[in-house]
C-alpha positions in Angstrom: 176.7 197.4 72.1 175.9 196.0 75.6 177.4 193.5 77.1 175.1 190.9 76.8 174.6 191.9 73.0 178.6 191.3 72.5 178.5 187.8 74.2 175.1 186.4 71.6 177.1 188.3 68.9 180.4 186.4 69.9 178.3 183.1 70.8 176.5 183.1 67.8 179.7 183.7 65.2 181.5 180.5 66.8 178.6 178.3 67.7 176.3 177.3 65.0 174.2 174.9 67.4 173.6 178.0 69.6 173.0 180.4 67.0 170.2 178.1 65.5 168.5 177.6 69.2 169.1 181.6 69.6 167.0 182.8 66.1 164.4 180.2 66.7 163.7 181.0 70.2 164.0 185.0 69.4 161.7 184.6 67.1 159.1 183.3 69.4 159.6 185.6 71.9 159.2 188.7 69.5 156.2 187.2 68.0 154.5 186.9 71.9 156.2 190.8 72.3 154.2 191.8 69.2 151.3 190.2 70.2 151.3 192.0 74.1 152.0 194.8 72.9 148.9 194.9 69.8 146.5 193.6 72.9 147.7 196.6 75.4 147.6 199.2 72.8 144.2 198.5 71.9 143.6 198.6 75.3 142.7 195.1 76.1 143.1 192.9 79.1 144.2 189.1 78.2 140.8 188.1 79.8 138.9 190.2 77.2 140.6 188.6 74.3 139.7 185.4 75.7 136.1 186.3 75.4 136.6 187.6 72.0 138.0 184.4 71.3 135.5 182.0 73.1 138.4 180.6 75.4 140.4 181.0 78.7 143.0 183.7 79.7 146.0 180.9 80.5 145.3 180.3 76.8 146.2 183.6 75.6 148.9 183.8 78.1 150.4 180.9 77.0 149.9 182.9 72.9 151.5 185.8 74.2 154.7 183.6 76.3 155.1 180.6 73.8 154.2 181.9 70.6 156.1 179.6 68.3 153.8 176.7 68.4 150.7 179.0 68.0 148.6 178.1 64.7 147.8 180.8 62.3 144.2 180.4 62.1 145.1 181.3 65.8 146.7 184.4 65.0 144.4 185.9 62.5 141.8 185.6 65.2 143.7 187.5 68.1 144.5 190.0 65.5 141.1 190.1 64.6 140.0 190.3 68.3 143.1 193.1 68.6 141.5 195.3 66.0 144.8 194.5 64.2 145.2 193.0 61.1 147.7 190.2 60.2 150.3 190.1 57.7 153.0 187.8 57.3 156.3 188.2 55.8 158.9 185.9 54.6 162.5 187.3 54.3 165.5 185.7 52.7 168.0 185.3 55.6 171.9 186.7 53.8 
């Protein structure tokens, strides 16, 4: 486990105000990761998807970086655009 691994591990165990900020911000950033990575496998620039999607690059920029408060008629269509289809999954947290 690396360093920085231990210290959210540690952080997250004894603070439940940081461990609540910590999943919902991870969970934006992985959903922007996701996203990057869908639009460069299918071999796309973000300029390209902004065509596809009748809008500007900073817009799909700001997708791919802020994710969280992106809607999901949003999504479907960059998947779309991606040549990627969506699918959402809800998972009981333990």
């Amino acid at each position: 486990m690396s360093d920085l691994q231990e210290y959210i591990s540690q952080r997250t165990a004894h603070d439940p105000d940081f461990a609540e900020g910590f999943e919902a911000g991870y969970g934006e950033f992985k959903i922007g990761v996701i996203l990057r990575q869908a639009r460069e496998a299918a071999g796309l620039t973000q300029e390209q998807v902004a065509r596809q999607l009748g809008t500007q690059k900073s817009a799909i920029s700001r997708i791919e970086n802020h994710a969280g408060d992106v809607r999901l008629s949003t999504l479907r269509a960059y998947a779309q655009a991606v040549g990627a289809q969506l699918q959402i999954q809800l998972i009981a947290r333990q």
